[in-house]
N, C-alpha and C positions, 0 to 999 in steps of 0.2 A: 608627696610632700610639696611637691612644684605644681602650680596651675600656669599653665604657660600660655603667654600672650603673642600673638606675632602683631608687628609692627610695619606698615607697610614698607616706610622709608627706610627701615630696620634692616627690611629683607636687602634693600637694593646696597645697602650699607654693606652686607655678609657677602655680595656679589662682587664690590670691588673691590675685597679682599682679595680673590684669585689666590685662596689657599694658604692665606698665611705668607705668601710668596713676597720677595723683593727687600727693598731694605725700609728701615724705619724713615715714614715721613714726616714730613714737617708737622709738631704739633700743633694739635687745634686749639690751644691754647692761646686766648687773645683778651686782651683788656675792651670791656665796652664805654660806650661814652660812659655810663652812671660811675666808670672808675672799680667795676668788679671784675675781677677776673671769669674768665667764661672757660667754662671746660666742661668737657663731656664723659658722663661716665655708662658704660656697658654694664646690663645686667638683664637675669632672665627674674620675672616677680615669681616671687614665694614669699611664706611671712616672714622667712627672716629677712627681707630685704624693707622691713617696716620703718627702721631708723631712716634710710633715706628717701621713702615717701615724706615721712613727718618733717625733716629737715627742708626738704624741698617747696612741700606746702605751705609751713608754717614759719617761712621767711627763713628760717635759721642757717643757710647756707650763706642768706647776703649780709648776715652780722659777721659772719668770718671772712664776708669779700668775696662773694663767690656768685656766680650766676652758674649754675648745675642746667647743664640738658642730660635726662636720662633716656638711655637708647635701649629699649626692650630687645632681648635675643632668646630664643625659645631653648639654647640649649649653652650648659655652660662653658662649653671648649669653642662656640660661635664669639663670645664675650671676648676670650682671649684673642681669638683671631682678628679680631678688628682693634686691640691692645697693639699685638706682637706689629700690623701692616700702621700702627699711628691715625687710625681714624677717630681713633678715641683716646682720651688721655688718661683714666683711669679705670679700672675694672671688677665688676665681682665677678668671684667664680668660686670650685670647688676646691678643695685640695692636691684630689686628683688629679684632677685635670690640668693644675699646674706643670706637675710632676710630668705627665706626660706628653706638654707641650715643651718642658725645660729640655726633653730629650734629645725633641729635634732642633732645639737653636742652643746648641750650647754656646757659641760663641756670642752671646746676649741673652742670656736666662733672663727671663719675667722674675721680678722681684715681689714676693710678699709683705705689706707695710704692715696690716694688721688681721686681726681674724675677726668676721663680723659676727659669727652665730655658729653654732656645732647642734647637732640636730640632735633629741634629746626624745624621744621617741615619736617624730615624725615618719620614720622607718621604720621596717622590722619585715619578720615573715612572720604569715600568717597561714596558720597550720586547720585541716580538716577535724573537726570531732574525734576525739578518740587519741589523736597525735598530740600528746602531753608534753614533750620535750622537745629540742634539736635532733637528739639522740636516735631516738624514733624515726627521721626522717629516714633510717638508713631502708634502700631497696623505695622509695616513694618518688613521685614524678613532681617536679620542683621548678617552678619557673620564674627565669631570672633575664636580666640584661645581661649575657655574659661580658666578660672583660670592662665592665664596666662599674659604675659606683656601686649600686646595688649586690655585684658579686663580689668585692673585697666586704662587704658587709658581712654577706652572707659566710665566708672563708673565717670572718673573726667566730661569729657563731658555731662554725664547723672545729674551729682550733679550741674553742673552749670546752666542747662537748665528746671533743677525743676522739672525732670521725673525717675521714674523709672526702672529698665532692664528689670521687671513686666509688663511694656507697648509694649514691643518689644517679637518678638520670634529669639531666638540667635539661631545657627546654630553654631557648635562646628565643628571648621576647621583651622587648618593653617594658618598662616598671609597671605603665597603667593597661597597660595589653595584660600582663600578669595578673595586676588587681582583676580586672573585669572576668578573665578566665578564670580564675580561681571562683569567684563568687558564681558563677555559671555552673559549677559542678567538675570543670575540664581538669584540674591539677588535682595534687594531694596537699599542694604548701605553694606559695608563689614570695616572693622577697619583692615588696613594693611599698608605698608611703601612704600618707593621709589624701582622699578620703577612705580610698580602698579599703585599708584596717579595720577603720569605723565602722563601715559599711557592709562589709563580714560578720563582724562581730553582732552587727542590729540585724542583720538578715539570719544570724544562727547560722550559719555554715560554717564558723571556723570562728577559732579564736587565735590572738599573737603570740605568738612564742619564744622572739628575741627581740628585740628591740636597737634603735640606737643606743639607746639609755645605758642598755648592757656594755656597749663597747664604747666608751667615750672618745670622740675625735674621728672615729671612722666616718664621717660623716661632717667637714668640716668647709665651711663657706668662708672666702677670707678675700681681703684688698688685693689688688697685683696693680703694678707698675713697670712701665717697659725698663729695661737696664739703663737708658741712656737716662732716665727722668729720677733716676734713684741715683745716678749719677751728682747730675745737675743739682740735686736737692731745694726743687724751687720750693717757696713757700706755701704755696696753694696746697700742699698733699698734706702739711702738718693744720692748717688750717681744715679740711673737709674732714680728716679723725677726729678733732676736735668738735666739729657741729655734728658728726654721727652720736658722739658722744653726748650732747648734749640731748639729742632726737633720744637717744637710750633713757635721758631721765624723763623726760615727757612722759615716754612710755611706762615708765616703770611708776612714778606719779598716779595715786588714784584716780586725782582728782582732773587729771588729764587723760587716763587710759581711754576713754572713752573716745574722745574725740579723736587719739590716736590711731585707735582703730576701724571708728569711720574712714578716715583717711588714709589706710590700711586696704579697705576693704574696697576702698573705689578702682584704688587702684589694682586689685587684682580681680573686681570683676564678681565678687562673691559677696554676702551678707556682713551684716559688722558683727552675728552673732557666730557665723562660721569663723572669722578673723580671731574673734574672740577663745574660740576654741583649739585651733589651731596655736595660737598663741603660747601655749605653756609646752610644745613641742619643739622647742628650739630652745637652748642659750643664747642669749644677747651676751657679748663681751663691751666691759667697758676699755678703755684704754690702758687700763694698769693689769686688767685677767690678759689682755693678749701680750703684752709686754711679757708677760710671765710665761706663756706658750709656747711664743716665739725663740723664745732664751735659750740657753745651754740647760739640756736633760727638761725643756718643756714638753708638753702637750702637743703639740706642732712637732718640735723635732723629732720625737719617738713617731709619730706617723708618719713625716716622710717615711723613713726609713722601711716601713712596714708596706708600706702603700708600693714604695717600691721594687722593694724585691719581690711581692706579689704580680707588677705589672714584669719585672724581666722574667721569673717565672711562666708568664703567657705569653710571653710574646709580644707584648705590647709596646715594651720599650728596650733599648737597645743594651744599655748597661744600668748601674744601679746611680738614681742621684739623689748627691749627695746635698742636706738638709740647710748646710752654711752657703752652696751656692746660690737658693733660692728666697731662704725666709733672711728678710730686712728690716732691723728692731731699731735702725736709726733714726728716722721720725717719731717711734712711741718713745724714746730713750730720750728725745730732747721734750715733748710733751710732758714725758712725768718729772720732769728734771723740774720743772716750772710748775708742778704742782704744790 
């Protein structure tokens, strides 16, 4: 799903984090002479992070006051950590991975503002000839990132097919170490993203068998904010929702997709006819679908919950957290107020 870019100053950025470690610094939040606000936001490129290429190329961040530097990080719990230590003022990342950063700071949980995209069959497993269902995987050799996104995917596929991970032997690897072994002959199933799927499927080895599509939400990209900044409630966070939102109708615009996805496509480094195809594998949220998400009995709050007791189940996090400490409907709740 993710083509990942490293960044050189990126990396050095991940370094003096020192782990996530210390307390929250000074934000980098600063007014420039031209009178916009300057902040930086952390993300790893995929296509759902399309709205804020286009915002950013196509001015629409400095119609909301805003001078945006985006800082590439190749993995999403890196995003975080340079959020959690203040090197950056806002953040994408995964669902996940909020969950099981919120673990370890509870006394400052990352705040979710909004949800940018929920992956909509950019994931999935994909199964050898012959392996028609989930079901079927049982007794097959399955390769996955364990404890990680791809394997809470994989657990919803298992919960709806009435089996358990106990019937399979998982093989602990890389989403795209997955894809490429799979395609090699080496698995019987692997749980990885786009292009790999694709590229199964046109090679004849295998076709998909579940999808994100099947499990909506498992699979969920969204804003984060440090506690002290959702705090604060400065106006820059409801202003950059607002210009993502706008980047979302550009997008969604015929008569603009195109150019959308040229500037899509630069930025991650692939074709605008890849970009283009990619594209219908993700939801884009506007600011009133996340609002609803993020809510009492959303979209968002039934997967914490799920996400989580999967991760205290493994071990991965320490107790279960809970969905009000994390997601934060107060900036979309004054946005739709004014619509």
């Amino acid at each position: 799903m993710k083509k990942f870019i490293t960044i050189l100053s990126c990396a050095a950025m991940v370094l003096s984090v020192a782990g996530c470690g210390g307390t929250q610094s000074e934000s980098a939040e600063t007014e420039t002479e031209s009178g916009l606000t300057k902040i930086t936001v952390a993300d790893n490129p995929f296509i759902g992070a399309a709205p804020l290429y286009v915002a950013a190329d196509k001015g629409i961040f400095e119609k909301y006051g805003l001078d945006v530097e985006i800082a590439s990080f190749d993995d999403p719990s890196q995003c975080l950590s340079a959020l959690i230590s203040g090197n950056v003022d806002i953040s994408g990342s995964t669902l996940d991975s909020v969950v099981i950063i919120a673990d370890q700071y509870r006394d400052r949980y990352p705040q979710v503002v909004s949800i940018r995209d929920d992956s909509a069959g950019a994931d999935g497993i994909v199964a050898k000839n012959g392996i028609e269902t989930v079901a079927d995987l049982k007794g097959k050799t399955v390769g996955v990132a364990v404890n990680q996104t791809t394997h809470f995917l994989l657990q919803q596929a298992l919960d709806q097919a009435g089996i358990s991970e106990d019937d399979l032997t998982l093989i602990d690897m890389t989403s795209s170490d997955a894809g490429v072994s799979f395609i090699s002959g080496n698995l019987d199933a692997a749980v990885t993203w786009e292009p790999y799927l694709s590229n199964a499927a046109e090679a004849g080895v295998g076709k998909m068998i579940f999808s994100s599509a099947d499990a909506p939400g498992s699979i969920m990209d969204v804003i984060v904010v440090s506690q002290e900044t959702a705090e604060e409630k400065p106006a820059w966070v409801g202003e950059f929702l607002k210009a993502l939102d706008e980047a979302n109708e550009f997008i969604a615009d015929e008569e603009t997709r195109d150019e959308a996805m040229e500037i899509t496509a630069e930025h991650l480094d692939i074709s605008k006819e890849e970009a283009e195809a990619m594209l219908p594998t993700v939801k884009l949220y506007s600011t009133s679908e996340a609002a609803e998400a993020l809510g009492d009995g959303g979209l968002a709050r039934n997967t914490v919950e799920k996400i989580s007791d999967f991760y205290v189940e493994k071990d991965v996090i320490s107790d279960t957290v809970d969905a009000a400490d994390i997601l934060n409907t107060s900036f979309l709740e004054a946005d739709t107020s004014q619509e």
